[in-house]
C-alpha positions in Angstrom: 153.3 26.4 132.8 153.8 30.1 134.5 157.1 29.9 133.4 155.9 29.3 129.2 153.4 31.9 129.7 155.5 34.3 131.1 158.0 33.6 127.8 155.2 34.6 125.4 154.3 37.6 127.3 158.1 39.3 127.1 157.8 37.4 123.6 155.1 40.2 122.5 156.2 42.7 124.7 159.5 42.4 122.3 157.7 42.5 119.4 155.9 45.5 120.2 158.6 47.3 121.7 160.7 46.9 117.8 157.4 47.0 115.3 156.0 50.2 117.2 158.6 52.7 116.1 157.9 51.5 112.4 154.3 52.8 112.5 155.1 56.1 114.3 157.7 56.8 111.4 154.8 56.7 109.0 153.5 59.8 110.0 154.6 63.3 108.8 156.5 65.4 111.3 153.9 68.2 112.3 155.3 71.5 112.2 152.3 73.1 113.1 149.0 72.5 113.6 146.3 75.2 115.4 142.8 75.6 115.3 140.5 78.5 116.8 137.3 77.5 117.6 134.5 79.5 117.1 132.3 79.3 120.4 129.4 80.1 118.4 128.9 77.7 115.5 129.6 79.9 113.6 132.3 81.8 111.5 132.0 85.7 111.8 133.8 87.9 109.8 135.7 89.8 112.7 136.9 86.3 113.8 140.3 85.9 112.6 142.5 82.7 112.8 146.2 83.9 114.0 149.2 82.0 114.9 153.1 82.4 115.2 156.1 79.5 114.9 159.4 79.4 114.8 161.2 77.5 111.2 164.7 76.2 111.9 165.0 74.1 108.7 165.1 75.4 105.3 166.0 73.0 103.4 163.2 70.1 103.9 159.8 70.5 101.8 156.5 70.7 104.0 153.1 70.8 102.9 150.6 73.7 103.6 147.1 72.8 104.9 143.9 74.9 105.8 142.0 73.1 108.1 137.9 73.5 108.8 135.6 71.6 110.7 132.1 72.1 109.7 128.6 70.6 110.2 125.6 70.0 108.1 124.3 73.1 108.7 126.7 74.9 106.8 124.9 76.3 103.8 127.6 76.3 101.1 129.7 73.8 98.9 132.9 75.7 99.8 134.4 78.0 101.7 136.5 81.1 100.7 139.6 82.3 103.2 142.5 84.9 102.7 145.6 83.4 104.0 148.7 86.3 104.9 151.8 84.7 105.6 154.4 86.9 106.9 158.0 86.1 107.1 160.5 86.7 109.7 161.8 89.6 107.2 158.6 91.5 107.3 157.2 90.7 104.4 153.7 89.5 104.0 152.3 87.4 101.0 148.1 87.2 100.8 146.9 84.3 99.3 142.8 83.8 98.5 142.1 80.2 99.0 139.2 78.1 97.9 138.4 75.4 100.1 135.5 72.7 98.7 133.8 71.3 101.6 131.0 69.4 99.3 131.4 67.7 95.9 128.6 69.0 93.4 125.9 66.5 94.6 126.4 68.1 98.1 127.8 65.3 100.0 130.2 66.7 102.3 133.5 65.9 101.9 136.3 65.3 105.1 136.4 62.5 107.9 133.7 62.3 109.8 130.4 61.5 111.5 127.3 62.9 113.0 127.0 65.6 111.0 130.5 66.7 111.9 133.5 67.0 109.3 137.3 67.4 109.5 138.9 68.5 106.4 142.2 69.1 105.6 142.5 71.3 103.0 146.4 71.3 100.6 147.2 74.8 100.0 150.7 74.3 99.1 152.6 71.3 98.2 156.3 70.2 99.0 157.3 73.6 99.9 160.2 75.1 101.5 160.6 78.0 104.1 162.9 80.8 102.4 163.9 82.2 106.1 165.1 80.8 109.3 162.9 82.8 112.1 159.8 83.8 113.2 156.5 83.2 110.7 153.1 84.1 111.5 149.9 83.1 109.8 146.3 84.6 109.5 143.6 83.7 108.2 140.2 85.4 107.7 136.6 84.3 106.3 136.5 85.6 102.4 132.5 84.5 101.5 130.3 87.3 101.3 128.2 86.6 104.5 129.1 88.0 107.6 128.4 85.4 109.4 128.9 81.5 108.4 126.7 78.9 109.9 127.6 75.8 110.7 131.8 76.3 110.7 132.9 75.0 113.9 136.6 76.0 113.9 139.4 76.7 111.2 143.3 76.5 110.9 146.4 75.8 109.9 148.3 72.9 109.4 152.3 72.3 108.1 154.0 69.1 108.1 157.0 67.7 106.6 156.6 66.2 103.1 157.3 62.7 101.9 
């Protein structure tokens, strides 16, 4: 009987060993992903997201994501941020980005629970990198207030497309 049981058990340990690398494939290679959090609660307007990474492939597509985490105490639907990419040329390209964090009933929109909610927000879609090199990435609050309740931390976030 030992010897059956032990059978099975290198039966599963098999199994999982060849179905495992299936699921891992299903997710999108992460190019980058980086968060500040704001120790706060809250987003103020001299807070700015920054972050550097190097791009080695120009040829795949990645999407573009802003991400926030936010609770119910933010006040607003959505969220305004300027986004400056620069590129390893120099350049710099500002983009203003509006980020919905609530559909119009005001039920809050992003994974989560206890008053807590992840979102990812698509900025660009299946895009390439024109330059092999450095890039670096900013991002600043663009509402009016000067200080934003109830935003936990913001982001970026590039993976490889489908």
């Amino acid at each position: 009987m030992i010897d059956h049981e032990k059978r099975n058990s290198f039966g599963r340990i098999i199994i999982v060993i060849f179905i495992s690398p299936l699921f891992w494939s299903c997710g999108n290679e992460v190019l980058v992903d980086h968060t500040i959090e704001f120790s706060k609660k809250t987003w103020e307007v001299q807070n700015e997201f920054n972050t550097k990474f190097e791009v080695v492939d120009t040829v795949s597509n990645y999407n573009f994501f802003v991400t926030l985490r936010n609770t119910d105490d933010y006040p607003y639907q959505n969220l305004f941020v300027f986004l400056t990419t620069t590129f390893p040329n120099g350049k710099s390209k500002l983009d203003t980005i509006n980020c919905p964090l609530a559909d119009p009933r005001g039920k809050w929109l992003g994974k989560g629970f206890g008053g807590v909610y992840d979102n990812r927000v698509l900025y660009m879609a299946k895009k390439r990198f024109p330059l092999i090199g450095t890039y670096s990435v900013s991002i600043e609050q663009a509402m009016r207030d000067k200080e934003l309740p109830g935003i936990l931390d913001a982001g970026v976030r590039i993976e490889k497309a489908n």
